[in-house]
N, C-alpha and C positions, 0 to 999 in steps of 0.2 A: 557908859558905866561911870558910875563917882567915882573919883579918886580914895574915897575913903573905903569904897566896899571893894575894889580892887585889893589894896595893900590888906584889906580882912582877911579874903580868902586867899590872896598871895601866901599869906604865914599862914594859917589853917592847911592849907595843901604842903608848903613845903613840912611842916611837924607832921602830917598825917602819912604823906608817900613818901619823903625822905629827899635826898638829895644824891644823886649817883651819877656822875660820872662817864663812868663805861658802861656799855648795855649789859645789861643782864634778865632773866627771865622772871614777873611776876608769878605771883600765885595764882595766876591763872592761866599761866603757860605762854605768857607774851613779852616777844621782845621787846624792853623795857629799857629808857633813859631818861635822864635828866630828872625833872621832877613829875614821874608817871606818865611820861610820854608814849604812848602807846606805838611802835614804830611797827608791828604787824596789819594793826589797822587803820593807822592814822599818818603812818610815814612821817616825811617833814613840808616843807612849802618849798618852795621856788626859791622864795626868798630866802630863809631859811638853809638854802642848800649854798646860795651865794655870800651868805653869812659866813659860812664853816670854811668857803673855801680861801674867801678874803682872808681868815684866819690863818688858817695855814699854809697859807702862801706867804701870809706876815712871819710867820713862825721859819719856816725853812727859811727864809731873807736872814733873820736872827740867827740861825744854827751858821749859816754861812760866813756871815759877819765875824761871829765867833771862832767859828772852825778854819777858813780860810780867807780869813779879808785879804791878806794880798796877794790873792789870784782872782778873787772876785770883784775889788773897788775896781782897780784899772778897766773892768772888762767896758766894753758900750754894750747900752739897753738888749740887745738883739741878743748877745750871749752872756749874758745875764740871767735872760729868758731862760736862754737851755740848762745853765745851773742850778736855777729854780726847778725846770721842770724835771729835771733829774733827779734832783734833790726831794722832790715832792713825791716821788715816782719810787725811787729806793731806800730813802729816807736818808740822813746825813753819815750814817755807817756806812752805808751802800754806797753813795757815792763818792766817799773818801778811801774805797778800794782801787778807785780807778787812778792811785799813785803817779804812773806812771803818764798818761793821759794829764792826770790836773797838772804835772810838772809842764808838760809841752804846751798846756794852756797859759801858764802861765808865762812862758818862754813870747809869747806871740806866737808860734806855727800851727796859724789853725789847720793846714793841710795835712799832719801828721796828727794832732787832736782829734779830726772828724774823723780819718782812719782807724785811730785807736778805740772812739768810741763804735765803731763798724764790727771792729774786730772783737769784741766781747761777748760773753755770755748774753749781756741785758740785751746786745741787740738782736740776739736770736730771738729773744723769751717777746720783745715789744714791736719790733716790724718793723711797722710800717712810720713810729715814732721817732724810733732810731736814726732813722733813712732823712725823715723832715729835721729831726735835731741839730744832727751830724751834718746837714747842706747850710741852716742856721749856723752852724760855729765857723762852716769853713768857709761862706761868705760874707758874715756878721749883714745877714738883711734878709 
């Protein structure tokens, strides 16, 4: 396709279906985002799905930076990971309850961290996560 009849119907489609954000339901009863993205019958790609999650894995890194850089710079890659995937999992509200736990993270004793994370709600509600998380913080590998 030309570059020029791309950018045509690029602005033709965004003026014509709009630009949205959070999904929501066309007029035709289908769940709907971005610009007319049909996600009942067209879903998204592969790639697409690798996109969103690069995203927001960039994004909680950011909330964390923000919310707690100094229990998060010090940590090594390994429990890093589990901040992230916490963070990604109950989002930065969620995981800035675990007070108590992020203090002992911060302390260095992952052996009382990984318990703490054991000991919670979330690890009821996630398993089998919790279990793989929680061996990640208290070995850091």
């Amino acid at each position: 396709m030309e570059a020029t009849l791309l950018e045509r119907i690029k602005e033709q489609l965004v003026r014509h279906e709009g630009l949205r954000l959070k999904p929501y339901r066309c007029t035709a009863g289908k769940l709907t985002i971005g610009i007319g993205r049909n996600l009942d019958d067209c879903g998204i790609s592969q790639t697409e799905a690798y996109v969103l999650l690069e995203n927001d894995i960039q994004n909680c890194e950011k909330q964390l930076l923000d919310e707690i850089p100094e229990i998060y710079n010090p940590l090594d890659e390994v429990r890093k990971s589990v901040l992230l995937n916490m963070c990604f999992n109950l989002g930065i509200g969620g995981l800035l309850r675990f007070n108590n736990t992020l203090a002992i993270i911060a302390a260095g004793d992952w052996e009382r961290a990984a318990n703490g994370m054991l000991a919670s709600k979330w690890a009821k509600q996630v398993g089998r996560r919790a279990i793989e998380l929680s061996e990640l913080m208290r070995k850091g590998k």
